[in-house]
N, C-alpha and C positions, 0 to 999 in steps of 0.2 A: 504493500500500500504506500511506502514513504516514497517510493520510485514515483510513482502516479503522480504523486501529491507535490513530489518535489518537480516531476518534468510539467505541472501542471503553474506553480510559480516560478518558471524559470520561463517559461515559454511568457507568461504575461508580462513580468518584470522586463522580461527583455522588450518583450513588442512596445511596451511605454518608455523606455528607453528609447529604443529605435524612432518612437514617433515626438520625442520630447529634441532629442537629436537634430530630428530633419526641421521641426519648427526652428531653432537656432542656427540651421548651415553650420550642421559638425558630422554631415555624411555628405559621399561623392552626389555631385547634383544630377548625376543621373541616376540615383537609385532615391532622390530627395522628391517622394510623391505630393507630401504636403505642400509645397510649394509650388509644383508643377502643376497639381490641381489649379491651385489660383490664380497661376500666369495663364493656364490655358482659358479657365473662366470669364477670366478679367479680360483675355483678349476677343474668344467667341462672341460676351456681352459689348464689348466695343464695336462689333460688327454686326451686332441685332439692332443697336442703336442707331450706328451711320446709313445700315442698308436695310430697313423694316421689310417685311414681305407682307407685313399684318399691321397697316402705318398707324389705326386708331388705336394700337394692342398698347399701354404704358410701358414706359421703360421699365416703371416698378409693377409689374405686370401681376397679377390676383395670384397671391404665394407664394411668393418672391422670396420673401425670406424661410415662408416655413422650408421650400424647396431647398433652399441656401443650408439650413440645419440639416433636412437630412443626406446633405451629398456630404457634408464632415460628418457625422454622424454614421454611416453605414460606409463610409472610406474608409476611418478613422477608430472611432469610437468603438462601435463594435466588433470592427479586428482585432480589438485588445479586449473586449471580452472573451470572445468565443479562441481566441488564440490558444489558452490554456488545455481546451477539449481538443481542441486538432491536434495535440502535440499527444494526448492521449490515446486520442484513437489510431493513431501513429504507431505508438508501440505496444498496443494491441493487434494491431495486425501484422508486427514483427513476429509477435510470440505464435500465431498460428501460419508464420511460414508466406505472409502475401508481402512481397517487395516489391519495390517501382517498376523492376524488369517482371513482374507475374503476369504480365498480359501484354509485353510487348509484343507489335508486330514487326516492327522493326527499329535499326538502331541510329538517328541520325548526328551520333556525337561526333562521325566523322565526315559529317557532308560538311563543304560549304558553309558559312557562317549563314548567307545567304538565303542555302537552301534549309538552312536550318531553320531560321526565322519565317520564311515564308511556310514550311509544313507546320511550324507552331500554331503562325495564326489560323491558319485553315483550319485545321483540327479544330482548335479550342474554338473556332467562330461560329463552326457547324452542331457542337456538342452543345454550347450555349443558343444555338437556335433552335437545338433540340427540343432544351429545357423550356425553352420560353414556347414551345408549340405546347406541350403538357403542363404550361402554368395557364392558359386558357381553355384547354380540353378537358381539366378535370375539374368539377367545383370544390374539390377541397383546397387544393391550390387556387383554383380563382379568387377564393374568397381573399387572401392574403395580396395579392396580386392586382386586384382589385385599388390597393394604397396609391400604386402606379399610374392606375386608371382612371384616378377620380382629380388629376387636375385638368381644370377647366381653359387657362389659357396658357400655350404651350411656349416654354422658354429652356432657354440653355440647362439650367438646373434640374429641370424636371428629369432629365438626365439618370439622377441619380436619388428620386425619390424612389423609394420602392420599400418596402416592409421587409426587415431583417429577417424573417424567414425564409427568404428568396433567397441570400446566403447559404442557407444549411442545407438548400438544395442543390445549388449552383457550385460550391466550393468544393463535395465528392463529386459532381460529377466532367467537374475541369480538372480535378485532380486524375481521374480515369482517364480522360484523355490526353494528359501527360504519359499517363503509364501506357498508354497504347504508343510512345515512340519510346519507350523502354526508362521510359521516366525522367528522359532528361530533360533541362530547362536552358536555352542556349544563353551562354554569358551576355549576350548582347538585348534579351529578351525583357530591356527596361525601354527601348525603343518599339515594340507593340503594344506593350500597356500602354506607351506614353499616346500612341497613335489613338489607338482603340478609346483611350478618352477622350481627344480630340474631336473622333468619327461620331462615338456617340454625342459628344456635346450639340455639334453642329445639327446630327439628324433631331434633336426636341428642340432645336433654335427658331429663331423668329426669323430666319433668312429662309429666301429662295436658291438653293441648289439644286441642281439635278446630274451632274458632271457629266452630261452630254450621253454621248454611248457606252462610257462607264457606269451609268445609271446600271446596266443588267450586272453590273458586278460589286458596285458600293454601294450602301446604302445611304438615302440621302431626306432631309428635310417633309419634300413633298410626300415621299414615299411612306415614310414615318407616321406623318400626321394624320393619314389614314387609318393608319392599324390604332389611332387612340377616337378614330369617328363613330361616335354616337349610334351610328344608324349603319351598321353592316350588311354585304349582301345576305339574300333569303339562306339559309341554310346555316350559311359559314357562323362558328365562334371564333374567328381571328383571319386577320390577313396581315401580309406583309409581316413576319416577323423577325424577320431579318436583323442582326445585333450591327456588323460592323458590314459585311457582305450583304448583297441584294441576292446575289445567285442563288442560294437553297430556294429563296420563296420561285423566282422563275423556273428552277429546278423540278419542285413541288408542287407547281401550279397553286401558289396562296397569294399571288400576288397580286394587285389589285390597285388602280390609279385612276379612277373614271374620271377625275380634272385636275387643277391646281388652282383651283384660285386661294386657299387657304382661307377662306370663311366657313367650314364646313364646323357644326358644333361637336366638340368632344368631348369625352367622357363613356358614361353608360346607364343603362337604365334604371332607376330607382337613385343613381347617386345624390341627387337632390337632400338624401335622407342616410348619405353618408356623412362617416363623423368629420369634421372642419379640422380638428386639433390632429396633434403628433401623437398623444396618449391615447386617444379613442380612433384612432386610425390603427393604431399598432393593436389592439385588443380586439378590435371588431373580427379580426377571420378565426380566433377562438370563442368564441360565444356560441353557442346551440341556437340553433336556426337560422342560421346565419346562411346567405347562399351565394 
């Protein structure tokens, strides 16, 4: 038990460290997220501001800040919670024998820096678009999923609103897809995060992108804005769910852009009588009866 308990404080202590660190610039600023978040923020918001796509939408756009709380919040905050369990469940799956190489298909520590970064993103872009198809096909996951769904007018931030339990989903199952390239993680692989929040920033921004005939392959703004529209095709529970990549949904046939003009209302139905705050957002997809 003191093994647990102590790889359970050591794994926290350190991640508050680690992020007590990057707020001060006392780690390399390419592995300095907390600040990288904010440049990239501060710069995306500079660009929704000079170039609106949604001109009557405010600067300080409806949750502005609550959105602003939970993207440090669910960056930040709750990686030093849950840090402590992952480091457990770590070495519980040591003790029955499952290692980073248990399910690799192959090995790319010696490709190319290159090709390394590029099979990374792909993997983990696909694995996370997996997950995000199964957090609107099942209602137990929608309901938490839902925290995502319920802002109304869509800005850079919104990004990174989502209910911490979309972590506990998300985090085994991008760790699997590390272990399907034998578990490695390429040294250079602070330049995909760094993109990846970049991509996702701009796809909830207040800008019109569409990067041309890269649209079937990036995901972008327009595209985006859709998959949070109010009023879905007959059948479908979800389109476009594309994280950094447009291609699984064209892949998949989920994709779905019938205009652009960016007036389309979002959200979903009944949210009217979802909770406003951070507290009763976070408790509403445990509650009984809840859908």
């Amino acid at each position: 038990m003191n093994k647990y308990l102590d790889a359970f404080v050591n794994a926290f202590t350190g991640t508050v460290e680690w992020t007590w660190k990057s707020i001060i610039f006392e780690v390399p600023w390419y592995t300095n997220y907390f600040w990288g978040l904010v440049v990239i923020s501060l710069a995306v918001w500079v660009l929704e501001i000079a170039f609106p796509w949604r001109k009557n939408q405010s600067i300080f756009r409806k949750d502005f800040w609550l959105d602003g709380f939970y993207m440090f919040f669910n960056f930040f905050i709750f990686s030093i919670v849950i840090s402590g369990f992952y480091k457990i469940l770590g070495l519980l799956f040591a003790e029955i024998n499952i290692t980073a190489k248990t399910f690799a298909l192959f090995d790319i520590s010696q490709w190319p820096m290159w090709g390394q970064l590029l099979i990374f993103f792909i993997i983990l872009d696909f694995v996370q678009w997996f997950t995000h198809v199964l957090l609107h096909k099942y209602a137990f996951l929608w309901k938490f999923h839902k925290v995502h769904h319920s802002v109304k007018e869509m800005g850079f931030a919104a990004h990174l609103r989502y209910h911490w339990m979309e972590n506990v989903l998300y985090k085994p199952l991008k760790t699997f897809g590390v272990m399907l390239i034998g578990g490695f993680e390429p040294e250079q692989a602070f330049i995909i995060h760094f993109i990846t929040i970049a991509i996702g920033h701009f796809n909830h921004s207040n800008i019109k992108i569409t990067w041309g005939p890269l649209k079937y392959v990036f995901n972008n703004p327009v595209m985006h804005l859709y998959h949070h529209a109010y009023t879905l095709p007959k059948g479908k529970y979800g389109v476009n769910y594309g994280i950094s990549l447009s291609l699984w949904d064209y892949i998949f046939k989920t994709n779905y852009i019938p205009e652009d003009s960016g007036t389309i209302e979002i959200g979903f139905k009944g949210d009217d009588k979802f909770p406003k705050d951070f507290i009763g957002q976070n408790i509403y997809g445990f509650k009984k009866g809840q859908k």
